[in-house]
PDB file as gemmi writes it, atoms N, CA and C in Angstrom:
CRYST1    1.000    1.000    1.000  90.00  90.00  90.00 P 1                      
ATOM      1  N   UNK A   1      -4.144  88.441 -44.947  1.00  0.00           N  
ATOM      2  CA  UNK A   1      -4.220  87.143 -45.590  1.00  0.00           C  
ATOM      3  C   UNK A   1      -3.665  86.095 -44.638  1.00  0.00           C  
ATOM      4  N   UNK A   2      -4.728  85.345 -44.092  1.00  0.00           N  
ATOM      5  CA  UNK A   2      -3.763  83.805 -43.376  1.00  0.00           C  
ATOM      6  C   UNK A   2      -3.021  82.817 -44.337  1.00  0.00           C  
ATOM      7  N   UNK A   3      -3.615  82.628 -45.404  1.00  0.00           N  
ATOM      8  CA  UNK A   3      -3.281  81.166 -46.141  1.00  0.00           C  
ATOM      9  C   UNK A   3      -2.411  81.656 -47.408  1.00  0.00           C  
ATOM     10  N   UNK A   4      -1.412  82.223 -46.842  1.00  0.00           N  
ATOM     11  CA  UNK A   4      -0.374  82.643 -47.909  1.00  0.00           C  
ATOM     12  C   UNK A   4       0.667  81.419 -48.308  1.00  0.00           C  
ATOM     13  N   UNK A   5       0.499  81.303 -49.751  1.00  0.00           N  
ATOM     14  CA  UNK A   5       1.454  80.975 -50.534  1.00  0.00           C  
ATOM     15  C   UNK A   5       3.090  80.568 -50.280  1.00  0.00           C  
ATOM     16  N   UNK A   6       3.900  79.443 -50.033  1.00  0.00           N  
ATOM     17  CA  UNK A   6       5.020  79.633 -49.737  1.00  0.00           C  
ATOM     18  C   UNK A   6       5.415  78.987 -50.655  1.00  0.00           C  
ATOM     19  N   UNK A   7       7.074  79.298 -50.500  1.00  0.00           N  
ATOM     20  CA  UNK A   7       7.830  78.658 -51.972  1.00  0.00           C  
ATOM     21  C   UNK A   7       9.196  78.442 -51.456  1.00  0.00           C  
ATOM     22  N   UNK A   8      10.179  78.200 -52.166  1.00  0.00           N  
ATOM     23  CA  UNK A   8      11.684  78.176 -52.131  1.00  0.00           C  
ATOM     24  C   UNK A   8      12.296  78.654 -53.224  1.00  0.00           C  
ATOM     25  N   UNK A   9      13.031  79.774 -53.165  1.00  0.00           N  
ATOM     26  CA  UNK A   9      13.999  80.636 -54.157  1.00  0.00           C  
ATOM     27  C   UNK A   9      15.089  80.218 -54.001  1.00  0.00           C  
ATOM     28  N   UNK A  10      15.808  80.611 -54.778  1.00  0.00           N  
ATOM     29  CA  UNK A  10      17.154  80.795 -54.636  1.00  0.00           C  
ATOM     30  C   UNK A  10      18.184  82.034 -54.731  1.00  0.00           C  
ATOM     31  N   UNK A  11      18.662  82.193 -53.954  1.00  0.00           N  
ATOM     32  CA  UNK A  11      19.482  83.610 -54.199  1.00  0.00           C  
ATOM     33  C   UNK A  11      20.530  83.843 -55.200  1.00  0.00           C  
ATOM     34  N   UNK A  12      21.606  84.745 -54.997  1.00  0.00           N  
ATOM     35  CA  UNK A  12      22.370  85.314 -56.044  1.00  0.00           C  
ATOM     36  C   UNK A  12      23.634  84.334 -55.811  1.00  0.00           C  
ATOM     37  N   UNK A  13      23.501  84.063 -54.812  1.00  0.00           N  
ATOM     38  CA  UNK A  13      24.630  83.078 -53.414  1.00  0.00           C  
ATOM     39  C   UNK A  13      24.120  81.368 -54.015  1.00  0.00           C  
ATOM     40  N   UNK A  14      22.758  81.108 -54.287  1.00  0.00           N  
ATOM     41  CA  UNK A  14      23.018  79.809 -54.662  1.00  0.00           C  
ATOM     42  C   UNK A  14      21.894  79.133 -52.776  1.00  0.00           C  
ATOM     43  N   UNK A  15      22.073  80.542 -52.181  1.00  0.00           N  
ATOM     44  CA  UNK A  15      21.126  79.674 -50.959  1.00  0.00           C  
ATOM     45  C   UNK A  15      19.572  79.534 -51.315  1.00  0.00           C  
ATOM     46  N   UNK A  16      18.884  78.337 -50.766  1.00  0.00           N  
ATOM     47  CA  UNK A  16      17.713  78.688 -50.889  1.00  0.00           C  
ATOM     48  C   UNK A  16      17.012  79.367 -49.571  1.00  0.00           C  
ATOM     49  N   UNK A  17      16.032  80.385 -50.050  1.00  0.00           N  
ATOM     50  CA  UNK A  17      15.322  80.898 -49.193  1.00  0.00           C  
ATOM     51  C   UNK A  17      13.395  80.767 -49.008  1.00  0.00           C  
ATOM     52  N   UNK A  18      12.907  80.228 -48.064  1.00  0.00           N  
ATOM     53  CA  UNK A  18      11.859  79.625 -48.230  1.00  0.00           C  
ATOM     54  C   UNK A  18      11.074  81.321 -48.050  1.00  0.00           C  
ATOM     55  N   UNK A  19      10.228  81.852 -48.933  1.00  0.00           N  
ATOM     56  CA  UNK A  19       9.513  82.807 -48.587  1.00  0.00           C  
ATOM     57  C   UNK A  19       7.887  82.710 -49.318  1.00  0.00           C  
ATOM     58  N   UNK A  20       7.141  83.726 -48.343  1.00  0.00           N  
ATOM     59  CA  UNK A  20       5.515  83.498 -48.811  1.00  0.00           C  
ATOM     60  C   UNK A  20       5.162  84.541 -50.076  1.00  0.00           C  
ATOM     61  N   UNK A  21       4.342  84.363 -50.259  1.00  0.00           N  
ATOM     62  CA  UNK A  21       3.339  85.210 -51.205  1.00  0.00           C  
ATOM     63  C   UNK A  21       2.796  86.085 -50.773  1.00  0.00           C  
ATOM     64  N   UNK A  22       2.743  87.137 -50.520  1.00  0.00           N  
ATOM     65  CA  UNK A  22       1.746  88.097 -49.725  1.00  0.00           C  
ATOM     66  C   UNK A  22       0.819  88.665 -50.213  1.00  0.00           C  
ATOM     67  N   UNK A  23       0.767  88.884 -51.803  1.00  0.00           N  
ATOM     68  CA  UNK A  23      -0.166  89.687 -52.798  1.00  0.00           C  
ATOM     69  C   UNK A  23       0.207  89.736 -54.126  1.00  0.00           C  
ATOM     70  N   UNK A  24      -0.773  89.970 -54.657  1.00  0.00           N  
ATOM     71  CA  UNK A  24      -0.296  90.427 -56.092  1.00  0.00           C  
ATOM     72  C   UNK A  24      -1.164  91.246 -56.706  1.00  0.00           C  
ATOM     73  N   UNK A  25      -0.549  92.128 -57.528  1.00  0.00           N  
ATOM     74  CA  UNK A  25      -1.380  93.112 -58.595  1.00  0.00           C  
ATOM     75  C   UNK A  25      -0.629  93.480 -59.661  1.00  0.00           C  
ATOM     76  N   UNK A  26      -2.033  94.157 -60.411  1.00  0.00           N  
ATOM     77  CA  UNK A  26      -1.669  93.935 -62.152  1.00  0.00           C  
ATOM     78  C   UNK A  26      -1.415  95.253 -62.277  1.00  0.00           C  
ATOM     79  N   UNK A  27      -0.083  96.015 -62.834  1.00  0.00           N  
ATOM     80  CA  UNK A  27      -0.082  97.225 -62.994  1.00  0.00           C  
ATOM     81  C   UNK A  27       0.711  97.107 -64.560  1.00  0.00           C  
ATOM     82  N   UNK A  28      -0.016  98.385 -65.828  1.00  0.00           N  
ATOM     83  CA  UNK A  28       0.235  98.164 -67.107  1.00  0.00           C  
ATOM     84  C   UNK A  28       0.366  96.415 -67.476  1.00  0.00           C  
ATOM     85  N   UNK A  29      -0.733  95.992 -67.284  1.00  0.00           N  
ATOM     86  CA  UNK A  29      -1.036  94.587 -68.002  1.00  0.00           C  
ATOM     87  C   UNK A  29      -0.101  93.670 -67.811  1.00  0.00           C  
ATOM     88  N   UNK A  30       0.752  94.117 -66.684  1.00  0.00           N  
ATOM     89  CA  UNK A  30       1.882  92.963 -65.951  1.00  0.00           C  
ATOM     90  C   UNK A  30       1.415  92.553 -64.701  1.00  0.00           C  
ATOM     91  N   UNK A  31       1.535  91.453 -63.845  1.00  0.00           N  
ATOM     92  CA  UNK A  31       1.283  90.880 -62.755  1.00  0.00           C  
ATOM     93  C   UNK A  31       2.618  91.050 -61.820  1.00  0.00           C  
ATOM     94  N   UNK A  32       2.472  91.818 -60.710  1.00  0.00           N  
ATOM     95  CA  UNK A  32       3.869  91.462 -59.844  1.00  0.00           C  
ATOM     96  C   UNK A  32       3.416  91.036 -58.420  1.00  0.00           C  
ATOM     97  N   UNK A  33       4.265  90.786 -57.756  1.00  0.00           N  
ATOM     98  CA  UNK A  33       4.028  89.546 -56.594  1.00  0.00           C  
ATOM     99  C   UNK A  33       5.140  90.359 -55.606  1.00  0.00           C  
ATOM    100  N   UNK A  34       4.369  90.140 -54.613  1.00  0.00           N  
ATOM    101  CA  UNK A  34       4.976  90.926 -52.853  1.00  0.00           C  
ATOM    102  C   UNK A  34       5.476  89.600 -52.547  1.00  0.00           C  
ATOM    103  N   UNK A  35       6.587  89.186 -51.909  1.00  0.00           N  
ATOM    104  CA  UNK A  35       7.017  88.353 -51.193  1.00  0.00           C  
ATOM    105  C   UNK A  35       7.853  89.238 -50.216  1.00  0.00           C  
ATOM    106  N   UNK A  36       7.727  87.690 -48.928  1.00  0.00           N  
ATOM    107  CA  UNK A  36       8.591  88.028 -47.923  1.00  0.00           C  
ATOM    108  C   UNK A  36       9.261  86.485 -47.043  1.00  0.00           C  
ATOM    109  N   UNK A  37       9.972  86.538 -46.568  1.00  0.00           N  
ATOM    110  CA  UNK A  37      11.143  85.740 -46.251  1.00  0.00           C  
ATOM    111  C   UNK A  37      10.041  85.084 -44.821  1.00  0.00           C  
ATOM    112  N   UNK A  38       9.515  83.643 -45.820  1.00  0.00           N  
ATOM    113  CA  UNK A  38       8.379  83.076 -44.903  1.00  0.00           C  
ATOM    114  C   UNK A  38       9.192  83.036 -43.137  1.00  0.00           C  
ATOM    115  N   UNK A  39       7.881  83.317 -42.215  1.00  0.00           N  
ATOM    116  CA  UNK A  39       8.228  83.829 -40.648  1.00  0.00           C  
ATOM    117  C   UNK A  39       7.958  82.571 -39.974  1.00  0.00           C  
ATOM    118  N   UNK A  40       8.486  81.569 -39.625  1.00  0.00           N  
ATOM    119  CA  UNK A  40       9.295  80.347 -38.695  1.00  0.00           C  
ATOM    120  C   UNK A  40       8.880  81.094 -37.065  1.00  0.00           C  
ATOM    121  N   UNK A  41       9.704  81.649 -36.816  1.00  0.00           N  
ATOM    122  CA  UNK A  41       9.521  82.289 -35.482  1.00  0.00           C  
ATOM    123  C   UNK A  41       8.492  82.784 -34.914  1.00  0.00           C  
ATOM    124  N   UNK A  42       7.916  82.372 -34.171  1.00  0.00           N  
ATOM    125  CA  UNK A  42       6.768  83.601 -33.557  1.00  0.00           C  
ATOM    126  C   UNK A  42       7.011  84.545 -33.488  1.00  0.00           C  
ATOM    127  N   UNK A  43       7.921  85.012 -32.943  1.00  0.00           N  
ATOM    128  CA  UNK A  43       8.261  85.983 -32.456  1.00  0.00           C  
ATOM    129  C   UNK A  43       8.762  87.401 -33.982  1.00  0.00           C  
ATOM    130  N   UNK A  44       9.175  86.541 -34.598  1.00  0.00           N  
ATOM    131  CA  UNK A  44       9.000  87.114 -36.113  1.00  0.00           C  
ATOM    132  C   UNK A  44       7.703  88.042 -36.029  1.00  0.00           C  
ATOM    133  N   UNK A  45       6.222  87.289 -35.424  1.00  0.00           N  
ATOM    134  CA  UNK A  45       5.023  88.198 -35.972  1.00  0.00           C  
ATOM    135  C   UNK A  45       4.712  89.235 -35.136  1.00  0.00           C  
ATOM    136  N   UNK A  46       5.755  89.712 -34.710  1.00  0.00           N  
ATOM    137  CA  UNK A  46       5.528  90.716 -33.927  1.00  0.00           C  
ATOM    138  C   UNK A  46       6.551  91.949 -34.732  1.00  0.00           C  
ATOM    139  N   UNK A  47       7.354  91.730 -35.269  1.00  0.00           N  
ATOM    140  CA  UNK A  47       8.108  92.750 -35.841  1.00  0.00           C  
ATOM    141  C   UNK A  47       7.695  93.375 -37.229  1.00  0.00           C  
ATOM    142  N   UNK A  48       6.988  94.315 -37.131  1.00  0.00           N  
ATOM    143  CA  UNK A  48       6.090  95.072 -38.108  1.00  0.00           C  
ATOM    144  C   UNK A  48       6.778  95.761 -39.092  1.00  0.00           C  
ATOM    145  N   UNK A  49       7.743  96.031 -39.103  1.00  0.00           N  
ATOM    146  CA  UNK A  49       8.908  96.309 -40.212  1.00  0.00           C  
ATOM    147  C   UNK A  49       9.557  95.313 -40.979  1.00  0.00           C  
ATOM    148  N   UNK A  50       8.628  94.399 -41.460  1.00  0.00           N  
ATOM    149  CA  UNK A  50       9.733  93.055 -42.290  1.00  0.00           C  
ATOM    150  C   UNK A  50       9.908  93.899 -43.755  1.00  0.00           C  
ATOM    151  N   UNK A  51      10.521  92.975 -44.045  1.00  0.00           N  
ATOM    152  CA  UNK A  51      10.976  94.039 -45.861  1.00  0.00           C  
ATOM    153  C   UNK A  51      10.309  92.620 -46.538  1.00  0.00           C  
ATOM    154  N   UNK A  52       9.581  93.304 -47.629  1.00  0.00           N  
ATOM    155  CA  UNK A  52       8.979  92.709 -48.595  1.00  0.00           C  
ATOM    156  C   UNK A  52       9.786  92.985 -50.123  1.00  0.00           C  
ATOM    157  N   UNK A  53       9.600  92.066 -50.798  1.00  0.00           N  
ATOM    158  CA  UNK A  53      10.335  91.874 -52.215  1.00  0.00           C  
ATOM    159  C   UNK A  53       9.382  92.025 -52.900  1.00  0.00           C  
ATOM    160  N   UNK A  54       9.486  92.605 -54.038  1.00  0.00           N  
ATOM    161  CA  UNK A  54       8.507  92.631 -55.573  1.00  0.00           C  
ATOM    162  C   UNK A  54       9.122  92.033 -56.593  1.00  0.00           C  
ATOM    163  N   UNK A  55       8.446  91.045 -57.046  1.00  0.00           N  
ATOM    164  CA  UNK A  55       8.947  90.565 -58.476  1.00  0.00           C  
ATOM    165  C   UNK A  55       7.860  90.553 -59.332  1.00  0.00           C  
ATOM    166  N   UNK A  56       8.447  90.493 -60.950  1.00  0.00           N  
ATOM    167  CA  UNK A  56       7.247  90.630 -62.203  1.00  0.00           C  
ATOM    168  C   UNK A  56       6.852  88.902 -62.071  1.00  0.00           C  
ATOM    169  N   UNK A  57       6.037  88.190 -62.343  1.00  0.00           N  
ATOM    170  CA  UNK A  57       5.433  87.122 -62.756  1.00  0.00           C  
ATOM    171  C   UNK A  57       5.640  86.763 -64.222  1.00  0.00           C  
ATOM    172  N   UNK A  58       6.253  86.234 -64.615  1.00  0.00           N  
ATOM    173  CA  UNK A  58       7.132  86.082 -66.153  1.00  0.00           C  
ATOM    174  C   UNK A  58       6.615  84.361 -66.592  1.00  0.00           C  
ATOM    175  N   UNK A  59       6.506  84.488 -67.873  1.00  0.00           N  
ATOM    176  CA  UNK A  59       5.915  82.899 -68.372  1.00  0.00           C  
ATOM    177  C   UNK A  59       7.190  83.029 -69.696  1.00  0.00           C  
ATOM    178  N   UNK A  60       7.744  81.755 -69.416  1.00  0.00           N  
ATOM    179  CA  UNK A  60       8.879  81.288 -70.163  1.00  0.00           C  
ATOM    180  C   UNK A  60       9.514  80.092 -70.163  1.00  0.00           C  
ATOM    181  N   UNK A  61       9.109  79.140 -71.441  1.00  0.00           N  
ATOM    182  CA  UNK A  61       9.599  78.045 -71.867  1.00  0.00           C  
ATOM    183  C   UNK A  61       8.291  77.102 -70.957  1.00  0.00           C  
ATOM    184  N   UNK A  62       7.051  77.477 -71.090  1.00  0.00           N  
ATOM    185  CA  UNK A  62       6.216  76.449 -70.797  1.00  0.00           C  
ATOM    186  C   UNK A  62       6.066  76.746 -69.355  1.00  0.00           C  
ATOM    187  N   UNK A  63       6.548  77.403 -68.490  1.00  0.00           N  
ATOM    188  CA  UNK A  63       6.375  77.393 -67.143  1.00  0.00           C  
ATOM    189  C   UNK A  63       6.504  79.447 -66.559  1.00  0.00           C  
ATOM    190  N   UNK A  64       6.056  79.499 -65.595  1.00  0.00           N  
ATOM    191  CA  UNK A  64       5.729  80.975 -65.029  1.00  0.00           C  
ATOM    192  C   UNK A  64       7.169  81.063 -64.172  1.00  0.00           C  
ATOM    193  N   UNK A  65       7.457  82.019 -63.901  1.00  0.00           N  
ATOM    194  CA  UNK A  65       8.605  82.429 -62.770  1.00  0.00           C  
ATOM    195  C   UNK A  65       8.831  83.696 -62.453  1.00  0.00           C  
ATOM    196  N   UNK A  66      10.112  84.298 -61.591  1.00  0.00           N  
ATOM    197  CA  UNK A  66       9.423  85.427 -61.403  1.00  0.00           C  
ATOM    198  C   UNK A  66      10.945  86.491 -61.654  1.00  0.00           C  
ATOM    199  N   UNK A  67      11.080  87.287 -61.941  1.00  0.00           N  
ATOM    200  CA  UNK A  67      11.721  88.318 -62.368  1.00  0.00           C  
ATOM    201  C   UNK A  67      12.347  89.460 -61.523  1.00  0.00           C  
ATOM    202  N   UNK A  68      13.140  89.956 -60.778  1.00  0.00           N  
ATOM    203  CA  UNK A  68      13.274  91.045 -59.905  1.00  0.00           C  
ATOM    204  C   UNK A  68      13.061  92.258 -60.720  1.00  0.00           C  
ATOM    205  N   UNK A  69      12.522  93.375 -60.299  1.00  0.00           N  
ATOM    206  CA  UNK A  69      12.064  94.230 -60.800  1.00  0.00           C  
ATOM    207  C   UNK A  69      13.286  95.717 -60.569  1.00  0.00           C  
ATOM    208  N   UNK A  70      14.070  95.688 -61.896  1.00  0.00           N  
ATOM    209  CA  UNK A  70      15.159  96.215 -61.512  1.00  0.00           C  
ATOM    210  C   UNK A  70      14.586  97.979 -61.845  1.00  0.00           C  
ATOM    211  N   UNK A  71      13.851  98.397 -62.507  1.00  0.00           N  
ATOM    212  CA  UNK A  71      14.313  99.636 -62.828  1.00  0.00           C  
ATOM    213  C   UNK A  71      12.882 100.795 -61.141  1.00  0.00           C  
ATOM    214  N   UNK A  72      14.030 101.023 -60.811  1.00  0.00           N  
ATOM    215  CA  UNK A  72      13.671 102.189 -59.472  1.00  0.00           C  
ATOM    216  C   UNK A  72      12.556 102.998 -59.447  1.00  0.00           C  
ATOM    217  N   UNK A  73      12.308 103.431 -60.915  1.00  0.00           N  
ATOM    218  CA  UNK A  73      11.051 104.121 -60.970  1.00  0.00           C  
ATOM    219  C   UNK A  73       9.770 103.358 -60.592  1.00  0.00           C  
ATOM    220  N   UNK A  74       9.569 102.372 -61.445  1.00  0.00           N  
ATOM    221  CA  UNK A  74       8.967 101.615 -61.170  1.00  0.00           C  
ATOM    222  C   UNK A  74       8.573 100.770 -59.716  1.00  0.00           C  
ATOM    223  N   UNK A  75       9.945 100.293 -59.275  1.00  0.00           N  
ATOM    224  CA  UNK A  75       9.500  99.796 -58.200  1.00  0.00           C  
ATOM    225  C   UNK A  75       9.016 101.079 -57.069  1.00  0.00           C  
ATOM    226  N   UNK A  76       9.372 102.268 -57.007  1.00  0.00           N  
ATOM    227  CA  UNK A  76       8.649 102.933 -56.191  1.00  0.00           C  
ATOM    228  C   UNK A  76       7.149 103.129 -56.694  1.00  0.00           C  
ATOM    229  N   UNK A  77       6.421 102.928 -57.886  1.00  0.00           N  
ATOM    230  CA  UNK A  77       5.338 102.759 -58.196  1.00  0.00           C  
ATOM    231  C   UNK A  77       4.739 101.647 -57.527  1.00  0.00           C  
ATOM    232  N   UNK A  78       5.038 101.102 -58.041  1.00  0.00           N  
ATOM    233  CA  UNK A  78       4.776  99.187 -56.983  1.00  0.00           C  
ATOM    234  C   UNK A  78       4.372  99.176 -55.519  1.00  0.00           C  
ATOM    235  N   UNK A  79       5.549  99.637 -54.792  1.00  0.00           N  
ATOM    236  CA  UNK A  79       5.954  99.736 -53.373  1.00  0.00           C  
ATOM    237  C   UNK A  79       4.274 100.866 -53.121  1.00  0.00           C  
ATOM    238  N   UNK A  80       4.502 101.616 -53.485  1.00  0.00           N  
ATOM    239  CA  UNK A  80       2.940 102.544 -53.360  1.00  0.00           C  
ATOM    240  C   UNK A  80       1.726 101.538 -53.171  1.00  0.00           C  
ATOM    241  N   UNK A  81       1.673 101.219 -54.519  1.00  0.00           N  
ATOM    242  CA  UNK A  81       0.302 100.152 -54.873  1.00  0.00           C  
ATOM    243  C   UNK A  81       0.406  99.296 -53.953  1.00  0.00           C  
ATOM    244  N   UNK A  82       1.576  98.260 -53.546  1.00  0.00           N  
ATOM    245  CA  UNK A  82       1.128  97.367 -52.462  1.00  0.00           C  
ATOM    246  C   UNK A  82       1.117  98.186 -50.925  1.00  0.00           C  
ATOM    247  N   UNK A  83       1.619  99.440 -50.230  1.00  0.00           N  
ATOM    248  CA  UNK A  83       1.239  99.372 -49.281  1.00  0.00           C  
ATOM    249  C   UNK A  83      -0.016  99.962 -49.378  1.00  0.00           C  
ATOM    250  N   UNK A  84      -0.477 100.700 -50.307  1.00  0.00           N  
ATOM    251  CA  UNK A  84      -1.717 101.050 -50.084  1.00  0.00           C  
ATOM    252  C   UNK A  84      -2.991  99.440 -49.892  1.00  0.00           C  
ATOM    253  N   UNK A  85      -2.786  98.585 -50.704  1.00  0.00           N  
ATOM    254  CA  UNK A  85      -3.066  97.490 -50.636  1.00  0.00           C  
ATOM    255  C   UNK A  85      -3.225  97.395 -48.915  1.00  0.00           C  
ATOM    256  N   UNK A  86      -1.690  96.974 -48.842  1.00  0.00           N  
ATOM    257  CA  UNK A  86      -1.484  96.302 -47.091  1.00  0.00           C  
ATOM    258  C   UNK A  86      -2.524  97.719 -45.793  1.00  0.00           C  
ATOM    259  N   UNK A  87      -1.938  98.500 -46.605  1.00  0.00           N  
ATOM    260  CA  UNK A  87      -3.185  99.581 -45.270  1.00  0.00           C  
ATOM    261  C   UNK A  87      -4.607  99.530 -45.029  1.00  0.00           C  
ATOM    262  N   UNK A  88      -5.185  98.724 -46.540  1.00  0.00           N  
ATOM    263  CA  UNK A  88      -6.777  98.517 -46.773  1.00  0.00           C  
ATOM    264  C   UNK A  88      -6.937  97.648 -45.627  1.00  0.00           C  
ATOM    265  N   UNK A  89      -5.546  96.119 -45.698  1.00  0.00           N  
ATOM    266  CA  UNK A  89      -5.976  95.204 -44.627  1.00  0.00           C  
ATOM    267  C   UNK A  89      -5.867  95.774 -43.299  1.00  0.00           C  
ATOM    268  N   UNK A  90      -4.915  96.895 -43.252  1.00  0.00           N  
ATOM    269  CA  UNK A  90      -4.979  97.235 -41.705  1.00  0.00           C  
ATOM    270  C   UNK A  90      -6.304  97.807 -41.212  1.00  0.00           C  
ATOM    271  N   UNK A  91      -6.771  98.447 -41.982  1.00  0.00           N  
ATOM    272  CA  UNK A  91      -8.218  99.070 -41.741  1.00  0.00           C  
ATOM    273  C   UNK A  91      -9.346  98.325 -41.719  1.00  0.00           C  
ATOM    274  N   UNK A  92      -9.307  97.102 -42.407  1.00  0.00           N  
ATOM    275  CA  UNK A  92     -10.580  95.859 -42.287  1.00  0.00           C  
ATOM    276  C   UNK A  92     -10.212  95.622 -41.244  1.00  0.00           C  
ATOM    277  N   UNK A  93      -9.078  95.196 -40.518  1.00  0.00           N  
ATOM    278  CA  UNK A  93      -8.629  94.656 -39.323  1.00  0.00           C  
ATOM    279  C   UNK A  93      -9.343  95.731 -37.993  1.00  0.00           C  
ATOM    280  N   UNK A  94      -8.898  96.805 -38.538  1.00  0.00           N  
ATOM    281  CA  UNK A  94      -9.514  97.836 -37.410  1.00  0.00           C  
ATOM    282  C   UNK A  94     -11.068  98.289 -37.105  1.00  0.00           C  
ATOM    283  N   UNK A  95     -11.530  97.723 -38.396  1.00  0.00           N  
ATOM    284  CA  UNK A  95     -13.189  97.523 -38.558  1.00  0.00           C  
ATOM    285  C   UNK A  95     -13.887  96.278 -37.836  1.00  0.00           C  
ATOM    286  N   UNK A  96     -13.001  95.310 -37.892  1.00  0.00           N  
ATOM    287  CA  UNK A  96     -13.528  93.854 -37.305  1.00  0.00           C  
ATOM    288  C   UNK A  96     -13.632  94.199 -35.935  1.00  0.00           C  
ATOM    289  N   UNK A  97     -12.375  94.340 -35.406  1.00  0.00           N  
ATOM    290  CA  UNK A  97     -12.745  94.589 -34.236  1.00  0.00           C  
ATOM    291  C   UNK A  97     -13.100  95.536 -33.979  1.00  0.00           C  
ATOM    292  N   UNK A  98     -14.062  97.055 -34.349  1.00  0.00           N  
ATOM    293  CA  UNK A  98     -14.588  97.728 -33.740  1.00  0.00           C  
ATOM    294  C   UNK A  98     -16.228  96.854 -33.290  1.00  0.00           C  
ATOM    295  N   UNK A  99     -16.109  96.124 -34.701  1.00  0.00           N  
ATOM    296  CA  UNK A  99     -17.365  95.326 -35.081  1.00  0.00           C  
ATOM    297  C   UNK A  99     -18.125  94.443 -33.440  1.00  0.00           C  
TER     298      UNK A  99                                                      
END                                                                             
């Protein structure tokens, strides 16, 4: 994905942290969202191990927001679904350019 989504959170600390959108999918009729700690640096896009966050997509009091996804089982369900996700793009990627 080039035209990812960015935002500003806030942490547990009260800092804000500007991070993107990377994906989302619907698992049991909930929506959750991959983020990662938007990359400033070039040199950032070279380090292939960034850590990505999952949160639920939550609608409350008129407006959407997003939820950390505390229980473990689950998020190793998640973590599955999106890298399988992220490996599809590695493989279109590896198709283009065979192309």
């Amino acid at each position: 994905m080039d035209d990812n989504t960015t935002l500003v959170l806030e942490d547990e600390d009260g800092n804000e942290i500007e991070v993107e959108i990377i994906d989302t999918l619907e698992h049991e009729g909930k929506i959750y969202v991959a983020m990662m700690e938007a990359i400033t640096d070039p040199e950032q896009l070279l380090d292939t191990d960034s850590e990505y966050y999952i949160f639920e997509l939550v609608d409350g009091e008129g407006a959407q927001g997003f939820a950390p996804v505390e229980d473990e089982g689950l998020l190793d369900v998640l973590a599955e679904k999106f890298e399988a996700i992220f490996d599809s793009y590695d493989d279109d990627d590896e198709e283009d350019e065979e192309s």
